[in-house]
mmCIF file of the N, C-alpha and C atoms, coordinates in Angstrom:
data_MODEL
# 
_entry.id   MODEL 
# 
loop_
_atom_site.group_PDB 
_atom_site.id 
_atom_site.type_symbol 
_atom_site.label_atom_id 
_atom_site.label_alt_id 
_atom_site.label_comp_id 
_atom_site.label_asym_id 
_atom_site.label_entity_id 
_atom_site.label_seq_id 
_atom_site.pdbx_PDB_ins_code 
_atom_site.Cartn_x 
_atom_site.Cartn_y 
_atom_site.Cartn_z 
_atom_site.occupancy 
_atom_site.B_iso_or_equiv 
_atom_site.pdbx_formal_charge 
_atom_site.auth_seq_id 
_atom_site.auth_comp_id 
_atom_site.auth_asym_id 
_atom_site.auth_atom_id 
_atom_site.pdbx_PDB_model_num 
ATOM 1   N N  . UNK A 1 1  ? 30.966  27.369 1.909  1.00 0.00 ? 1  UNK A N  1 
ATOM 2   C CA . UNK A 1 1  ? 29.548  27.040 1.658  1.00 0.00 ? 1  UNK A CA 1 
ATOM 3   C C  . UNK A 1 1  ? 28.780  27.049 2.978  1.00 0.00 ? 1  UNK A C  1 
ATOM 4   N N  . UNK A 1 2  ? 27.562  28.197 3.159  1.00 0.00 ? 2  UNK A N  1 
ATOM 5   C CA . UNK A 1 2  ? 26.982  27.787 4.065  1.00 0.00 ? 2  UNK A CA 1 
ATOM 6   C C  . UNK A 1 2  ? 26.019  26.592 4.806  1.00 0.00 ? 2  UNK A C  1 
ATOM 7   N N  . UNK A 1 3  ? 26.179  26.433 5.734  1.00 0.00 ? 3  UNK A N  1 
ATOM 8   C CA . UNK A 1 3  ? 25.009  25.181 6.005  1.00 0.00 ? 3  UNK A CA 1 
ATOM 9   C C  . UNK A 1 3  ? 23.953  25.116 5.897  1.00 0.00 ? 3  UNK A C  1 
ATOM 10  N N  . UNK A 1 4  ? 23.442  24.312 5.041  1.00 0.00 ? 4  UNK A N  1 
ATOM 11  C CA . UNK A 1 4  ? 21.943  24.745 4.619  1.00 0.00 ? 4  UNK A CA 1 
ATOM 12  C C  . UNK A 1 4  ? 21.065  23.171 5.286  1.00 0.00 ? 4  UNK A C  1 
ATOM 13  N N  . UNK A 1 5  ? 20.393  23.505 6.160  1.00 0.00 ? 5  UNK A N  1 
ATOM 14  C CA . UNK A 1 5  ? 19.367  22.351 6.421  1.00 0.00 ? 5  UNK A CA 1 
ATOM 15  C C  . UNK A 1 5  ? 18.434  21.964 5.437  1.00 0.00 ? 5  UNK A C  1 
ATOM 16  N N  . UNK A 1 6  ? 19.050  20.759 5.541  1.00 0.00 ? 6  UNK A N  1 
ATOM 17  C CA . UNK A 1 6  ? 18.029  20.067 4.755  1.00 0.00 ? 6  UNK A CA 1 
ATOM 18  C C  . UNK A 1 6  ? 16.734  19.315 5.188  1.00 0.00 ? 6  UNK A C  1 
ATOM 19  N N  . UNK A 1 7  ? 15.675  19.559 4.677  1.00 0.00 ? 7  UNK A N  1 
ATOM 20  C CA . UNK A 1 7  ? 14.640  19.278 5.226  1.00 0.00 ? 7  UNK A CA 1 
ATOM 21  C C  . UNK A 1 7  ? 13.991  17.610 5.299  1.00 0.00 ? 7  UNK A C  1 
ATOM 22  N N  . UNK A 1 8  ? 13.614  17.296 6.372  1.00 0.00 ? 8  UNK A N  1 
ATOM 23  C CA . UNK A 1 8  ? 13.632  15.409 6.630  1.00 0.00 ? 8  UNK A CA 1 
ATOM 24  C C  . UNK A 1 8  ? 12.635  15.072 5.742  1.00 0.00 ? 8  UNK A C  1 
ATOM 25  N N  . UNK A 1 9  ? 13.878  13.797 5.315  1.00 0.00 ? 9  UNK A N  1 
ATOM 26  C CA . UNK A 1 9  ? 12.663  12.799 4.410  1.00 0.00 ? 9  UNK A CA 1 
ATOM 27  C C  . UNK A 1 9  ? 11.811  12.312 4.475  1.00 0.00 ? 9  UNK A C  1 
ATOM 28  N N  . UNK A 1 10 ? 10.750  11.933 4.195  1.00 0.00 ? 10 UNK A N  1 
ATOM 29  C CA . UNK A 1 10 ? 9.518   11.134 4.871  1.00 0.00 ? 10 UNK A CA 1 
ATOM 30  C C  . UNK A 1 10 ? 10.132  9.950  4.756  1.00 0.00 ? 10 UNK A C  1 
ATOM 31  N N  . UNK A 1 11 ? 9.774   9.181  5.982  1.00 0.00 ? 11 UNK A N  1 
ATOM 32  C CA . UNK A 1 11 ? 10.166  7.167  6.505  1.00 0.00 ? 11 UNK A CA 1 
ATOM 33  C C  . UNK A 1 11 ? 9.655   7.319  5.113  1.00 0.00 ? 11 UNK A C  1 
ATOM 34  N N  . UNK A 1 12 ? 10.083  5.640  4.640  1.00 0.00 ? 12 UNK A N  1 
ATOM 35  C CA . UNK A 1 12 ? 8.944   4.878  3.330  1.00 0.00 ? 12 UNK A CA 1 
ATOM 36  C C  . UNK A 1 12 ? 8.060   4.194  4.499  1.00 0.00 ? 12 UNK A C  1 
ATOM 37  N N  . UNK A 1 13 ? 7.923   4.032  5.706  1.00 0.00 ? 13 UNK A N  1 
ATOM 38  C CA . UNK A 1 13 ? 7.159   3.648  6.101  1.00 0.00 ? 13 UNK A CA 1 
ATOM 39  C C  . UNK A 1 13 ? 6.095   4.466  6.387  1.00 0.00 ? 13 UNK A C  1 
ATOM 40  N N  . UNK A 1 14 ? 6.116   5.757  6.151  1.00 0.00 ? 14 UNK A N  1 
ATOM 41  C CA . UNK A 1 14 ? 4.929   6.938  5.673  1.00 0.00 ? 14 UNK A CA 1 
ATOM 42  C C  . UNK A 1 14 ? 4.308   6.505  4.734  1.00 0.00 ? 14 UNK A C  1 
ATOM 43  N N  . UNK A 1 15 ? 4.823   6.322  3.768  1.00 0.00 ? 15 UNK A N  1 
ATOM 44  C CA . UNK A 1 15 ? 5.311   6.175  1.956  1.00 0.00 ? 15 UNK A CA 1 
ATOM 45  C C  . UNK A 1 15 ? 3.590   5.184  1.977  1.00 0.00 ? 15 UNK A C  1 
ATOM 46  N N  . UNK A 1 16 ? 4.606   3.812  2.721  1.00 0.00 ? 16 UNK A N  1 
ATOM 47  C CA . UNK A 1 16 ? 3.255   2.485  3.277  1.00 0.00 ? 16 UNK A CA 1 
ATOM 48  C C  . UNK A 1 16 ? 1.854   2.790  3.820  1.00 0.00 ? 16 UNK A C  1 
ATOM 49  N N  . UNK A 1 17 ? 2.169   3.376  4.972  1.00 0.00 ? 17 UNK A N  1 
ATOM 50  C CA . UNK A 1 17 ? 0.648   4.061  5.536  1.00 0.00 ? 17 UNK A CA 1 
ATOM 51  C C  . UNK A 1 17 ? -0.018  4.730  4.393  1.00 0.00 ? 17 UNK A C  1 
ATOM 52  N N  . UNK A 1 18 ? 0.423   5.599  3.661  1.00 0.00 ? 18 UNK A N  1 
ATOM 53  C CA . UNK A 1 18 ? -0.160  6.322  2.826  1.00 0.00 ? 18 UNK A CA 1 
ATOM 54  C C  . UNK A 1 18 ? -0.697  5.564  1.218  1.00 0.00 ? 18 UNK A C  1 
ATOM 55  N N  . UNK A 1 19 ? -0.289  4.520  1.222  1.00 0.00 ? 19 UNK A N  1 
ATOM 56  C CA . UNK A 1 19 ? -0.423  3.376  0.120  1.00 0.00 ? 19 UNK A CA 1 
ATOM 57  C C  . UNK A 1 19 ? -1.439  2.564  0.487  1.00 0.00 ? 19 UNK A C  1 
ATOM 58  N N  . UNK A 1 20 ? -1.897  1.906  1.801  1.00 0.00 ? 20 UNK A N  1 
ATOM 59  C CA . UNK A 1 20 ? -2.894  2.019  2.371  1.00 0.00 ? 20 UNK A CA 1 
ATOM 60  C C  . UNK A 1 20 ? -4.141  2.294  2.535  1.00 0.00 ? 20 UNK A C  1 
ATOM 61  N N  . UNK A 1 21 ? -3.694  3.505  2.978  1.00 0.00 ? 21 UNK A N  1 
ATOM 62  C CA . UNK A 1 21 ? -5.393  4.358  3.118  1.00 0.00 ? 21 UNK A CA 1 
ATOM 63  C C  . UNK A 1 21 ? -5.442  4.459  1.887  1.00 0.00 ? 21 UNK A C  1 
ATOM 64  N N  . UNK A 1 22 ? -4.413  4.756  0.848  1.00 0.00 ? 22 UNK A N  1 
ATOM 65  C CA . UNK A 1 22 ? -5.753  5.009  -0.389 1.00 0.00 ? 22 UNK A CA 1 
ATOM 66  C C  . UNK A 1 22 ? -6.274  3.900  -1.011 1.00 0.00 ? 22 UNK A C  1 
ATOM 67  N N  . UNK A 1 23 ? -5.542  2.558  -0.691 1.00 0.00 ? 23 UNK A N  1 
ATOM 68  C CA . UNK A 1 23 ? -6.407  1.219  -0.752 1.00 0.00 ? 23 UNK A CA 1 
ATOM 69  C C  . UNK A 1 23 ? -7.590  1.413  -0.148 1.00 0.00 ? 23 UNK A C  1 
ATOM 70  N N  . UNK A 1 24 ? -7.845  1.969  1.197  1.00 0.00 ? 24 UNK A N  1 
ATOM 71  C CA . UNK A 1 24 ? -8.685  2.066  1.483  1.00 0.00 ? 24 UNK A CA 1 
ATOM 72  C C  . UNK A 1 24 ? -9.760  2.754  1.107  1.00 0.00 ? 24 UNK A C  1 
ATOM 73  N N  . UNK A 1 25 ? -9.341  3.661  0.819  1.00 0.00 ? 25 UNK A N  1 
ATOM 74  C CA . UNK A 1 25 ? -10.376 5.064  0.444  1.00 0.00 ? 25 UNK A CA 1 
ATOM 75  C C  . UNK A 1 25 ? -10.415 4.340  -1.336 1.00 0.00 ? 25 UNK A C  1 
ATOM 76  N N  . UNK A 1 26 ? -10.289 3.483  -1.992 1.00 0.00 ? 26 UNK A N  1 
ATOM 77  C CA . UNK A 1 26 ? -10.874 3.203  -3.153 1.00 0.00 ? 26 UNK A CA 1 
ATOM 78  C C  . UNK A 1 26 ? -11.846 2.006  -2.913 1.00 0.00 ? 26 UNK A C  1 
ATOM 79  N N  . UNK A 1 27 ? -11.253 1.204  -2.110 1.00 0.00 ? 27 UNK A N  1 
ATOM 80  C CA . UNK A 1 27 ? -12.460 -0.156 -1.762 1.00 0.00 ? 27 UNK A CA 1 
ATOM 81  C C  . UNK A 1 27 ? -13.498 0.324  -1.068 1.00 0.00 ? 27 UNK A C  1 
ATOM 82  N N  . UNK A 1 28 ? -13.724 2.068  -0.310 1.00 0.00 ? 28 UNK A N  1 
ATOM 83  C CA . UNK A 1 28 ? -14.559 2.579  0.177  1.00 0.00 ? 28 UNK A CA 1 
ATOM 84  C C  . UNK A 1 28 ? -15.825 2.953  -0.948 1.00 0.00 ? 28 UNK A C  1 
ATOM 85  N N  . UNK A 1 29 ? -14.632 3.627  -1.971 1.00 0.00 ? 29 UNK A N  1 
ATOM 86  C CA . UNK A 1 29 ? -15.252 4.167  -3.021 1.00 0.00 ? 29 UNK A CA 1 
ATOM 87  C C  . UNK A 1 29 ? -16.238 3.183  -4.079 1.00 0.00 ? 29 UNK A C  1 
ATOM 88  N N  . UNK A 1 30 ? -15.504 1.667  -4.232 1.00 0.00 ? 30 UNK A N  1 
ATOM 89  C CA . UNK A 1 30 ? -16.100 1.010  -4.808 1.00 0.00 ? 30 UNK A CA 1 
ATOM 90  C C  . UNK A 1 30 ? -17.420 0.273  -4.323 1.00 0.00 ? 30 UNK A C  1 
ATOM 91  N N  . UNK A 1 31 ? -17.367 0.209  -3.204 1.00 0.00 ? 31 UNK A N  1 
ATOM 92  C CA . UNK A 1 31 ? -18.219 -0.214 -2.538 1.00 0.00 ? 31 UNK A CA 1 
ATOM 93  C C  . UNK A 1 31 ? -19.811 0.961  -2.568 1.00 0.00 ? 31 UNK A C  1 
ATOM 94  N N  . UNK A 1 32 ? -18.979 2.101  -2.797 1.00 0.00 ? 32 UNK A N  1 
ATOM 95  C CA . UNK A 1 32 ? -20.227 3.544  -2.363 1.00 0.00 ? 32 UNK A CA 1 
ATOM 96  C C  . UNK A 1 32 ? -20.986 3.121  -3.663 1.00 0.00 ? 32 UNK A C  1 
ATOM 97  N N  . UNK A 1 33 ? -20.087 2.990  -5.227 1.00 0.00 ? 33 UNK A N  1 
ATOM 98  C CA . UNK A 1 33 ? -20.647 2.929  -6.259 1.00 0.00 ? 33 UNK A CA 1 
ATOM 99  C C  . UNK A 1 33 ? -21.533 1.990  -6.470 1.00 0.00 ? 33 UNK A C  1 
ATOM 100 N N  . UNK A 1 34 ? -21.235 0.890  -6.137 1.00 0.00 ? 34 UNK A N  1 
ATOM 101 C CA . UNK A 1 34 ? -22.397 -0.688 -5.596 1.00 0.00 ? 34 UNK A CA 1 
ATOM 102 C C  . UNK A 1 34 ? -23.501 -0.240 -5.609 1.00 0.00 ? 34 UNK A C  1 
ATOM 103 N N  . UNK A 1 35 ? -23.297 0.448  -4.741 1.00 0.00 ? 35 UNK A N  1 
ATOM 104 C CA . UNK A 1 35 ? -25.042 1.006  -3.754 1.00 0.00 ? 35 UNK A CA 1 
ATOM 105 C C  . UNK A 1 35 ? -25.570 1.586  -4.985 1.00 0.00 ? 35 UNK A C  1 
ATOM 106 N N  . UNK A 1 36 ? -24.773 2.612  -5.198 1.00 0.00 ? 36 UNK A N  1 
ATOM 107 C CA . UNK A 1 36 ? -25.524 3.531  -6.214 1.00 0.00 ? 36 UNK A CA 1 
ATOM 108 C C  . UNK A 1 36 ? -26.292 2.849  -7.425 1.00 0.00 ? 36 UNK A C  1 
ATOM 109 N N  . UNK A 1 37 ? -25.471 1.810  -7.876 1.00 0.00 ? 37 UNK A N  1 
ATOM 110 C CA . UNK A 1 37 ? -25.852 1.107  -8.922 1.00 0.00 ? 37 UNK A CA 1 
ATOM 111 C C  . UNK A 1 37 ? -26.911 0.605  -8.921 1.00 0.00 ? 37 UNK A C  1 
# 
């Protein structure tokens, strides 16, 4: 069997950062809608 690289997992501490910002980017969002309202 040849060696096949396998390609790196993302940390879960990516996983976190990325769980995050989209907290962020929705309390951004909710906040935009406020205004609008």
């Amino acid at each position: 069997m040849p060696n096949v690289k396998i390609p790196k997992q993302p940390n879960e501490n990516d996983f976190e950062m990325l769980d995050e910002d989209l907290e962020l980017l929705h309390s951004d969002r909710d906040t935009i809608y406020r205004r609008l309202q």
